[in-house]
C-alpha positions in Angstrom: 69.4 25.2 10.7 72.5 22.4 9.8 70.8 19.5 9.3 67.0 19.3 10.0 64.2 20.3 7.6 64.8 23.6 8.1 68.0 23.7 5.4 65.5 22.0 2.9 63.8 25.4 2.1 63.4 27.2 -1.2 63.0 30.1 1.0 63.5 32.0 3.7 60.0 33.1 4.1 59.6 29.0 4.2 62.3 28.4 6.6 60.7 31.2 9.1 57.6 29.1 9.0 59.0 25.4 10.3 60.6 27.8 13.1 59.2 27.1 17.0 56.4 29.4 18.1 56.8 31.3 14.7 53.7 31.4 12.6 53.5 32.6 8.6 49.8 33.3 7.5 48.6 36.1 5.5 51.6 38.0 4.8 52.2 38.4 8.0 55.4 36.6 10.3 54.3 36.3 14.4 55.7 35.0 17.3 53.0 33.2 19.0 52.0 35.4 22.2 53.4 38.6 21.0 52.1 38.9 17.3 53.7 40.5 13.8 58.0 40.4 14.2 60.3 42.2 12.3 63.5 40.5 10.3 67.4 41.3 11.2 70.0 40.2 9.5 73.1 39.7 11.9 71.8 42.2 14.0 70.9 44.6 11.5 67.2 45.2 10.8 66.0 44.1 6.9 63.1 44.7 5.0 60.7 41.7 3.7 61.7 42.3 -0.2 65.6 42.2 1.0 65.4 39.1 3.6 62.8 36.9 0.8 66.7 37.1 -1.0 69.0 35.7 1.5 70.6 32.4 0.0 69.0 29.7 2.4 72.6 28.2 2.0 74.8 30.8 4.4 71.9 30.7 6.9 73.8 29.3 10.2 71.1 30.0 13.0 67.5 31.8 13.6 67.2 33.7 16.5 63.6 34.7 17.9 63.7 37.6 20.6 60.6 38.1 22.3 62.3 40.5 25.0 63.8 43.0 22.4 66.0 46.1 24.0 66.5 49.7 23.0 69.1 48.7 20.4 66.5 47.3 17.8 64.1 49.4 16.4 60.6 50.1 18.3 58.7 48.7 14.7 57.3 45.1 15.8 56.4 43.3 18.6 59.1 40.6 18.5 62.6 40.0 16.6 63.9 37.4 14.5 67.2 37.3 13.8 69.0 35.3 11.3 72.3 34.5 11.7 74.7 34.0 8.4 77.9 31.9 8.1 81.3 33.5 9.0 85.0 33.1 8.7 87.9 34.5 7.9 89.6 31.8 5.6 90.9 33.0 1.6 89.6 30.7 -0.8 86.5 30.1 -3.1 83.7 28.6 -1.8 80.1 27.8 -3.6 76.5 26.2 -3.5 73.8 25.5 -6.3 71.3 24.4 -5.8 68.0 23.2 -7.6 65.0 22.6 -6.0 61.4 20.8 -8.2 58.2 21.1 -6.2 55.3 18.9 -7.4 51.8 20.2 -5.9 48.2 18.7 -7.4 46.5 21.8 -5.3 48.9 24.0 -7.5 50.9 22.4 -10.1 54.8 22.8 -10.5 57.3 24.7 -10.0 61.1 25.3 -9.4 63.7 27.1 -7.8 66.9 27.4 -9.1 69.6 29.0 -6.0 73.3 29.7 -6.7 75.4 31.7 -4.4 79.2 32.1 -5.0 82.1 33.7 -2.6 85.9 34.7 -2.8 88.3 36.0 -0.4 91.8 36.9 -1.1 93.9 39.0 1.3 92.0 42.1 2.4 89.2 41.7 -0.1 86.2 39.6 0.0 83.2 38.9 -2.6 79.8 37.8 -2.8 77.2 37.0 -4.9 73.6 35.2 -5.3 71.1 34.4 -7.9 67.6 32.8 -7.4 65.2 32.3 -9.6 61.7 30.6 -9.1 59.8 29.9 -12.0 56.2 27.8 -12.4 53.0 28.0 -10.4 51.1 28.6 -7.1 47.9 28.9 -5.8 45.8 30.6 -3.0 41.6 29.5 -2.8 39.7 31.8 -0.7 36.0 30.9 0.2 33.7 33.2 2.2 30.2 33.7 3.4 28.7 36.6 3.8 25.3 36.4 5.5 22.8 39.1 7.1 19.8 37.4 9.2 17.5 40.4 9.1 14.1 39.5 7.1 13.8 43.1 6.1 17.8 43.5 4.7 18.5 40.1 4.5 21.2 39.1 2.0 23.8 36.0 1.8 26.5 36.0 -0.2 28.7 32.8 -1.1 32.4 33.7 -2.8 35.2 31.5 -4.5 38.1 33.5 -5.0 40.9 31.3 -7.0 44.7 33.2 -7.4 45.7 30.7 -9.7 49.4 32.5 -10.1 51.9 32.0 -12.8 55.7 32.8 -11.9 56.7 34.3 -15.2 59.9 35.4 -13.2 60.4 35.6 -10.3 64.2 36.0 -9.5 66.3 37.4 -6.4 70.1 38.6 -7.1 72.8 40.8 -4.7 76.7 41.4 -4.7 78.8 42.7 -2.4 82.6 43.6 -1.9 84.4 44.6 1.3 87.9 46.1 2.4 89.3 44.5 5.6 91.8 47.1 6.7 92.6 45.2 9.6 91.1 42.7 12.3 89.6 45.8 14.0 87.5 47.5 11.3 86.3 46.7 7.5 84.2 48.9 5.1 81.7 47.0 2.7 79.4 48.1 -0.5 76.3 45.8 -1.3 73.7 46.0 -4.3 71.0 43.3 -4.1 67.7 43.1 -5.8 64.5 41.3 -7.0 62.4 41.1 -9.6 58.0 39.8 -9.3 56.8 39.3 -12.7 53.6 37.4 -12.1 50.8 36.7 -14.2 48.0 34.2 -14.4 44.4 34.3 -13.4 42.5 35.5 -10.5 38.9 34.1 -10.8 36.3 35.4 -8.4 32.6 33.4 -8.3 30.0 35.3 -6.2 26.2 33.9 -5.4 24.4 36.6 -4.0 20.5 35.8 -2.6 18.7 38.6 -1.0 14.9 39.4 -1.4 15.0 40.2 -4.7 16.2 37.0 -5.8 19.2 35.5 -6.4 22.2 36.9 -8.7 25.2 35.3 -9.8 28.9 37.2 -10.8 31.5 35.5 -12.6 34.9 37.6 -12.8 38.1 36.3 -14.6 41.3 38.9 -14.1 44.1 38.4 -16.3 47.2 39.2 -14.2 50.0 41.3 -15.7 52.3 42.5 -12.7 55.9 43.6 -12.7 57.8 44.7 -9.5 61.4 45.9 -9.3 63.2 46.4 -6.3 66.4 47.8 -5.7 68.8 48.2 -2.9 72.0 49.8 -2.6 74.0 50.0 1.1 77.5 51.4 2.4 78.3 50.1 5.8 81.6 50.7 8.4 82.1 48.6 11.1 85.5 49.3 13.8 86.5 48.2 17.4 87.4 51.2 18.7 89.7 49.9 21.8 91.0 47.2 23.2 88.1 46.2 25.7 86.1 45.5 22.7 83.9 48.8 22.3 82.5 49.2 18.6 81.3 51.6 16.2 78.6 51.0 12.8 77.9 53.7 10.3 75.5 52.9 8.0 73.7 54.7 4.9 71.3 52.9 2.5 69.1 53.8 -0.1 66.4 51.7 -1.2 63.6 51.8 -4.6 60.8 50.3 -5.3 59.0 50.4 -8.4 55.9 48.4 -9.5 53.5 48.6 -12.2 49.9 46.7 -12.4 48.3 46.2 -16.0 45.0 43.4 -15.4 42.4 42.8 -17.5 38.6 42.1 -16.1 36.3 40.2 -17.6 32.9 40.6 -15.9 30.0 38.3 -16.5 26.9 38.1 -14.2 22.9 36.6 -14.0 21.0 39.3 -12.9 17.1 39.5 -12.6 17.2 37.1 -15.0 19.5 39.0 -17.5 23.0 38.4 -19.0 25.4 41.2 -18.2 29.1 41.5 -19.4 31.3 44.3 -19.0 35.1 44.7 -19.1 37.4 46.8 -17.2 41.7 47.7 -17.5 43.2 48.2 -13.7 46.1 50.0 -15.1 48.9 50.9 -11.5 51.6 52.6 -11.2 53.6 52.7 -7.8 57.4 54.1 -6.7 59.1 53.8 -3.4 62.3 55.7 -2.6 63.7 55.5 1.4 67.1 57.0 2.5 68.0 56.0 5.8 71.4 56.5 7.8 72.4 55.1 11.1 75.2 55.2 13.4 75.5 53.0 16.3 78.2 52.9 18.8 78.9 50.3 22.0 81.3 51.5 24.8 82.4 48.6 27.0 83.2 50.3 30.4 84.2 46.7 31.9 84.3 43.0 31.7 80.4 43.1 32.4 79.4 46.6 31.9 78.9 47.9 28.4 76.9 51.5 27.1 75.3 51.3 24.1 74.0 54.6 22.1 72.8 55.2 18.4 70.7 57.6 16.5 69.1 56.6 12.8 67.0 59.1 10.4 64.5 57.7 7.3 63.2 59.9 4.5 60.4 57.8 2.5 58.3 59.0 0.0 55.4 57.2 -2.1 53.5 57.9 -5.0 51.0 55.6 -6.6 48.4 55.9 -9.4 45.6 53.7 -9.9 43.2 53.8 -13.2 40.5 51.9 -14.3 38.5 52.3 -17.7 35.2 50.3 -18.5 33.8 49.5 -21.0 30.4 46.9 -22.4 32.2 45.6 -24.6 35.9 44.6 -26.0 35.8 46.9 -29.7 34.6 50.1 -28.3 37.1 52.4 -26.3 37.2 52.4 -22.8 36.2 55.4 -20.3 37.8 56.3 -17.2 36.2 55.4 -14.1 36.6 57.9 -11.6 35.0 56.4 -8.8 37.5 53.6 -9.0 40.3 55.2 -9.7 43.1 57.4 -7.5 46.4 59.0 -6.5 47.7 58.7 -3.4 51.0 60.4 -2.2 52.9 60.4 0.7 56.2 61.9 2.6 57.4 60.4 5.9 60.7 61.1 7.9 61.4 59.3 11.2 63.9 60.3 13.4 65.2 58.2 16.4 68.0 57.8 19.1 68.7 55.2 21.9 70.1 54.1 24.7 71.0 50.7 26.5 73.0 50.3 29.6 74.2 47.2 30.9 75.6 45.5 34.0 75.8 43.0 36.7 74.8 43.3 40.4 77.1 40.7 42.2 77.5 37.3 40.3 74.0 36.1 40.3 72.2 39.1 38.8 72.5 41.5 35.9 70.2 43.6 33.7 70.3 46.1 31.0 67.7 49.4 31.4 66.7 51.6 28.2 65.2 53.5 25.7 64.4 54.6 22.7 62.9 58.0 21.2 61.0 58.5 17.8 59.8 61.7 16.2 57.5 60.8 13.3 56.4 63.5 10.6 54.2 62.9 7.8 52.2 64.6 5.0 49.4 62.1 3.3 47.2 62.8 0.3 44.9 61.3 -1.5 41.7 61.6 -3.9 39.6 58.7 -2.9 36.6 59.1 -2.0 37.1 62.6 -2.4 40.5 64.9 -1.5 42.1 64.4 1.6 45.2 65.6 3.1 46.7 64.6 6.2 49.9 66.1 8.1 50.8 65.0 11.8 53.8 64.9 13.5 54.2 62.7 17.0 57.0 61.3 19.1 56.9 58.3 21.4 59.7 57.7 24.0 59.9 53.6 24.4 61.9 52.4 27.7 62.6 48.6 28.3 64.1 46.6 31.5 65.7 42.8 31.3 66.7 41.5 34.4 68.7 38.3 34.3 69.2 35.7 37.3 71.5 33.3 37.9 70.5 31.4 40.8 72.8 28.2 39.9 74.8 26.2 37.1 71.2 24.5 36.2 68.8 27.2 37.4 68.4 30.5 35.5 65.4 33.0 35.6 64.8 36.7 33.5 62.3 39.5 34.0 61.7 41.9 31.0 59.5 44.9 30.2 59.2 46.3 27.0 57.0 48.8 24.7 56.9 48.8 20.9 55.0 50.3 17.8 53.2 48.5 14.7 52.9 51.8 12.2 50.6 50.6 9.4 52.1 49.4 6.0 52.2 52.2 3.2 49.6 49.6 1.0 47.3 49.5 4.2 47.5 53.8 4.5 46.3 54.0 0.6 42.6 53.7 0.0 43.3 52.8 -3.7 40.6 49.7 -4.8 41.5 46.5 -5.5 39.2 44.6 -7.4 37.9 41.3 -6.9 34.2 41.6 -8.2 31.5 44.2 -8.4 30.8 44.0 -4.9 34.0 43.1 -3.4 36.9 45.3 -3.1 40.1 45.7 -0.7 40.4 49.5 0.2 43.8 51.1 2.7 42.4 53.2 5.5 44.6 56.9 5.6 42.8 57.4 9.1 45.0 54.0 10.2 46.5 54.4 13.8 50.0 53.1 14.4 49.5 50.1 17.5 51.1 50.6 20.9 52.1 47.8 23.0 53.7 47.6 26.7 55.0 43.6 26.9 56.1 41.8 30.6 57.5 38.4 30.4 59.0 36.1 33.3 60.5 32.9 32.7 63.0 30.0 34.3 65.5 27.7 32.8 66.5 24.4 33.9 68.8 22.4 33.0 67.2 22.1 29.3 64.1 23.2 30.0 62.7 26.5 29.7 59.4 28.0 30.6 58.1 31.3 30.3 55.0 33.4 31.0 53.9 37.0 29.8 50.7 39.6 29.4 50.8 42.3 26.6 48.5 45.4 26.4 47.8 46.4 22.8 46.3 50.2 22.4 45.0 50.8 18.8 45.7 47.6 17.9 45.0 46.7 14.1 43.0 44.1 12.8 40.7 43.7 9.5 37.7 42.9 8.6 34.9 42.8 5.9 32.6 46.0 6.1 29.6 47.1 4.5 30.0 49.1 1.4 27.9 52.1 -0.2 25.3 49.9 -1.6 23.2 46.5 0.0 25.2 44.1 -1.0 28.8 45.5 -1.5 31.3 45.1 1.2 34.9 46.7 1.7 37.4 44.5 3.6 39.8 47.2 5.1 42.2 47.7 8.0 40.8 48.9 11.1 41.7 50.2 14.7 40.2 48.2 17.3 40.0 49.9 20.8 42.8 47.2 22.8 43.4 44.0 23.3 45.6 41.7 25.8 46.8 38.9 25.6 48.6 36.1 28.1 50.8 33.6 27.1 52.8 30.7 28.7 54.9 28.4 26.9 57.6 25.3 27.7 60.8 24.1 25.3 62.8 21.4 25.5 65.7 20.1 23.3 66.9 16.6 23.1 70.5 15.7 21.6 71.8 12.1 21.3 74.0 10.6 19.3 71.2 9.0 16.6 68.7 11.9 17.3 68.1 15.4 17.6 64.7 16.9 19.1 63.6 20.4 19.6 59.7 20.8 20.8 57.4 23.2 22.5 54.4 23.7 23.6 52.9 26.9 24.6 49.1 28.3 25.6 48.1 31.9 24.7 44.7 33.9 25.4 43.5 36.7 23.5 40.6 39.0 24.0 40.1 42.1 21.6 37.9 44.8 22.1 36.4 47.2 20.1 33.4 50.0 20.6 33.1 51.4 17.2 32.6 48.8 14.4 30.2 47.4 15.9 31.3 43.8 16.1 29.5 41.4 17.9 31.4 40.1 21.5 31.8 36.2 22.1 33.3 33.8 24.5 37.8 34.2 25.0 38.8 30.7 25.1 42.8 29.5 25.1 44.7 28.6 21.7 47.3 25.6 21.9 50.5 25.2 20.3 52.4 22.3 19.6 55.9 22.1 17.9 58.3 19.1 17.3 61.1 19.5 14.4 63.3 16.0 15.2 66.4 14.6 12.9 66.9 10.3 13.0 70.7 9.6 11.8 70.9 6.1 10.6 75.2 5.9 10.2 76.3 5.8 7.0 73.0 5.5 4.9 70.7 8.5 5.8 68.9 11.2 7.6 64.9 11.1 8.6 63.5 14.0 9.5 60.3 14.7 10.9 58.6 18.3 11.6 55.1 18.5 13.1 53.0 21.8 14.4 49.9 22.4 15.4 47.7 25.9 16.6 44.6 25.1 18.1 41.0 26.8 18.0 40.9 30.0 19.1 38.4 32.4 20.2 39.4 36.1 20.9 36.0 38.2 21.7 35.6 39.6 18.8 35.9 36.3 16.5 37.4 33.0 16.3 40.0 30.9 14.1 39.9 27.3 13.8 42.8 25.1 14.6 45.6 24.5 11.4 48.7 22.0 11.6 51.3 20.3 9.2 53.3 17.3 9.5 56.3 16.8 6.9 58.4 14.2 6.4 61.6 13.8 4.9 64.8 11.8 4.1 68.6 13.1 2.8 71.9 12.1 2.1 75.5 13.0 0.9 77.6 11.3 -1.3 80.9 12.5 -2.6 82.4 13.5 0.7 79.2 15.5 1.2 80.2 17.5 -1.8 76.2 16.3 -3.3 73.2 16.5 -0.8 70.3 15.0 -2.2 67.2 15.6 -0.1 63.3 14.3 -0.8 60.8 15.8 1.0 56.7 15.7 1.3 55.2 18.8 3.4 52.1 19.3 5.0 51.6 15.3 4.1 47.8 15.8 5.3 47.0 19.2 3.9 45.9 20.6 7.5 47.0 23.6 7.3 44.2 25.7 6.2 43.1 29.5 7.8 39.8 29.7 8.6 37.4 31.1 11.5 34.2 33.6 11.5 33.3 36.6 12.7 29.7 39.2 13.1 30.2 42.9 11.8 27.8 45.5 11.1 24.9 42.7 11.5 27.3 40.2 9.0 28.3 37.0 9.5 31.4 36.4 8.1 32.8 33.3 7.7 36.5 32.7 5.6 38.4 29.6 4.7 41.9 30.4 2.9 44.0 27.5 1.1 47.3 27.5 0.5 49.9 25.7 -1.6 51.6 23.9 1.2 50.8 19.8 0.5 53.8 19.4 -2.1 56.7 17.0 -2.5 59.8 18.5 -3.2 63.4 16.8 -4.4 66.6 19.0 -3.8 69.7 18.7 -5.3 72.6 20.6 -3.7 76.1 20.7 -4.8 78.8 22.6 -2.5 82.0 23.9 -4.5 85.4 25.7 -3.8 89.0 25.3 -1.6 87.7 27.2 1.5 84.9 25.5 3.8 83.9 29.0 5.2 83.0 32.3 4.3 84.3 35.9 5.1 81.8 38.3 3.9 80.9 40.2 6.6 78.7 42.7 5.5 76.0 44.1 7.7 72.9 45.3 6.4 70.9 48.5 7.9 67.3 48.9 6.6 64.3 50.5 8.4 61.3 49.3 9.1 59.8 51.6 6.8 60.9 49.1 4.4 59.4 46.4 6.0 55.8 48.3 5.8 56.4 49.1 1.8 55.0 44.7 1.2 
């Protein structure tokens, strides 16, 4: 992180996405050649809510694990691990910092970070505010087309989140009790608050043999959500080899409420229509989890490590929409729209990891890790359904580690993993973008299995690697046709499997003047799938190219220089075209680097762009998403306080039942 373009972000969602091989799009954070990761925090898994809060100040180091053992949870097909400032200095120590992005995709906006820390004897103290205020934007264009003469149709739709950040604010505290070097207790209440409005504008041409039709709808955006979460966590060394002990309890709420107004205009057969609809949501998420963790180091190179964790999560969400033809007559309750959806979901788990050596060239650690998965699901879309299943999965893992000499190093690893679906993806409440386009959860959604094999070498600075992962279940999306001609649902969907190869090669360069970090890495995907009915194409390799490099000119300033790019790729069942970015920028400190002051112009070419195509159902479906990433951003940063360190130690445990509430 410590100086390169990384420590310029407003975010930590935006720090993740100038990472190597780590790729933000859609919500979603992958490694490339494994697919959707889940977030730690020092070795403690985080949800997305609580990580999107972590003061981009204490960040020290990002760690990407594509090999994950038993110890971390079996959610996810890779880890990333971010790494926070320590020490164990008294003193005060402080950052604030104030960041002013100018976009002309989006328009402006602002982030305002402050974090603050105190330590004196046994007790320590931390806090951070962030607060983001202004606008952003998201332009989504898609085609809809179906060939057949006797159904044909083609639909052309402009989907504009033009979003207003009315508040949009992070906050935490913490204290902890050092009793001695060997074991410290600490308390931690963090938080954030959405409060978006704005406009979502939706523009849909629709041609079929009737004629042509045209739907113009405006959505008023009124959207609060809260999110709290409170954790108690103990932490010891339990002898004097080293062996340790966590015990962790958390409790975490979530609590958002939706209140949009629709305006609806279209041209149909030659006819004005207009009609106006309230989307009025109500959602709360409560999880208790509790974990307890424990590492016994036998000897110098062989440690046991054992741990068992239990989450209780429950979810209940409304959703109501009233219509009405015009704005001075009451509205009426659409039940076709509208739906309750509850559900109860305990996970229990335990694990294992053993590690060792096998003479002085070779060691490996052998595991696993059990789940037992219950849960009751109900819902009255579409009709009542219930759902109530209860599975278990058992998921071993092997890493084998060889040191063949001072410059030559090699690893094996095997490991399996599970993707459950998000709670938002389970709920098949409507979101609605225009009268024949709607985003719908699936309840009938499959959790995904993988089983991962990787091989790699180092050398010297080198280091390659090659792997193969079979996906069963694995989840995708796609736009499927609705109840009538022209409407279509885009929903998550099982497809049958999918495997994918990968092979990848990093370097790093460090000179005095200059500091250089690149990859580049190949992956091929094929996805299959018997039951949607989506049309099969050609499998051809994606590219990736990474470069993040730092120029020092002494005693003036710093130029920086990030550049990425993912190729084409075509997976069987689709393709994506090829997205990059290139950002530039220059810093320095003044005042005995008390004052950073940082300029900085991202994605200087506006590259990076998702788009690709796919056939469903006899559709053609072609989608081209925008995003606010060509902006210039200045950063002030001002560092405060009689300590250069931190000593806030807290760890955090959250499940990745939090990670599936976004």
């Amino acid at each position: 992180m410590a100086n390169t373009l990384l420590s310029t972000s407003s975010s930590v969602n935006e720090v993740l996405s100038r990472v190597p091989n780590v790729v933000v799009s859609e919500g979603q954070i992958s490694v490339i050649g494994k697919g959707e990761a889940i977030i730690y925090l020092n070795g403690i898994l985080i949800n997305y809510e609580r990580f999107a809060a972590i003061p981009v100040s204490q960040i020290l180091k990002i760690e990407v694990i594509s090999n994950p053992s038993a110890k971390y949870d079996a959610e996810g097909k890779a880890v990333i691990n971010i790494i926070t400032k320590r020490n164990i200095e008294s003193g005060i120590m402080g950052t604030a910092s104030q960041h002013i992005t100018v976009s002309e995709f989006a328009g402006t906006s602002t982030n305002t970070l402050l974090d603050f820390n105190y330590t004196k004897g046994k007790f320590s103290f931390i806090t951070n505010y962030g607060l983001q205020l202004g606008k952003g934007r998201e332009l989504l264009y898609t085609t809809r087309t179906r060939p057949n003469p006797k159904e044909f149709i083609k639909s052309e739709l402009t989907t504009d989140w033009k979003r207003e950040f009315n508040n949009y604010s992070n906050f935490g505290f913490g204290i902890q009790y050092t009793f001695s070097e060997k074991n410290y207790i600490s308390l931690a209440y963090s938080g954030n608050i959405e409060d978006l409005g704005g406009v979502v504008e939706s523009r849909n041409s629709i041609e079929n043999n009737a004629g042509n039709n045209f739907y113009a709808t405006d959505i008023d955006k009124n959207d609060v959500l809260l999110n709290q979460f409170v954790n108690l966590n103990y932490n010891a060394i339990t002898d004097k080899k080293g062996s340790s002990l966590f015990i962790g309890s958390q409790y975490f709420n979530y609590n958002g409420t939706v209140h949009d107004f629709i305006d609806e205009n279209g041209w149909v057969n030659d006819v004005n229509t207009q009609k106006y609809l309230k989307n009025n949501v109500g959602n709360t998420i409560n999880i208790i989890s509790t974990q307890l963790d424990y590492s016994k180091k036998i000897k110098e190179n062989t440690r046991l490590e054992t741990g068992a964790k239990y989450s209780y999560a429950t979810i209940k969400w409304a959703t109501d929409f009233l219509i009405s033809d015009a704005t001075d007559i009451d509205f009426e309750f659409d039940d076709a729209l509208s739906s309750d959806f509850q559900y109860v979901e305990k996970i229990s788990a335990a694990y294992f990891n053993y590690g060792s050596s096998i003479g002085k060239k070779f060691d490996f650690s052998v595991g696993a890790r059990g789940e037992w998965t219950n849960y009751d699901l109900y819902t009255n879309a579409n009709g009542i359904q219930k759902f109530k299943k209860s599975y278990g999965n058992i998921f071993p893992n092997l890493l084998l580690n060889m040191n063949f000499s001072k410059d030559w190093k090699g690893h094996f690893s095997y490991v399996s993993r599970i993707t459950r679906p998000r709670y938002q993806a389970l709920n098949p409440f409507v979101i609605y973008q225009d009268p024949f386009t709607t985003i719908e959860g699936n309840p009938n959604l499959l959790p995904e299995k993988i089983h991962a094999f990787e091989i790699g070498a180092m050398y010297q600075k080198f280091d390659f690697k090659m792997g193969y992962t079979y996906k069963i279940d694995p989840m995708s999306g796609a736009a499927l046709r609705g109840n009538t001609p022209n409407s279509y649902i885009l929903r998550s969907l099982n497809l049958d499997k999918g495997h994918v190869f990968f092979t990848s090669l990093s370097r790093s360069f460090n000179v005095k003047w200059w500091n250089s970090t690149n990859t580049v890495s190949m992956n091929l995907t094929k996805s299959i799938d018997n039951f949607y009915s989506f049309e099969m194409g050609p499998v051809r390799p994606q590219i990736y190219l990474y470069s993040n490099n730092t120029f020092a000119i002494p005693n003036l300033f710093k130029l920086q220089l990030l550049a990425w790019y993912l190729g084409d790729r075509s997976y069987g069942l689709g393709s994506d075209n090829s997205r990059s970015i290139v950002t530039v920028g220059i810093e320095r400190n003044f005042f005995k680097d008390a004052l950073k002051l940082n300029f900085t112009a991202n994605d200087i070419f506006h590259d990076f762009m998702v788009s690709g195509d796919y056939n469903v159902g006899q559709t053609q479906i072609y989608y081209h998403r925008t995003y606010t990433t060509n902006y210039f951003k200045l950063i002030a940063t001002y560092n405060f306080g009689n300590s250069k360190k931190t000593n806030y130690k807290k760890s955090e445990l959250e499940q990745t039942e939090n990670q599936r509430a976004r």
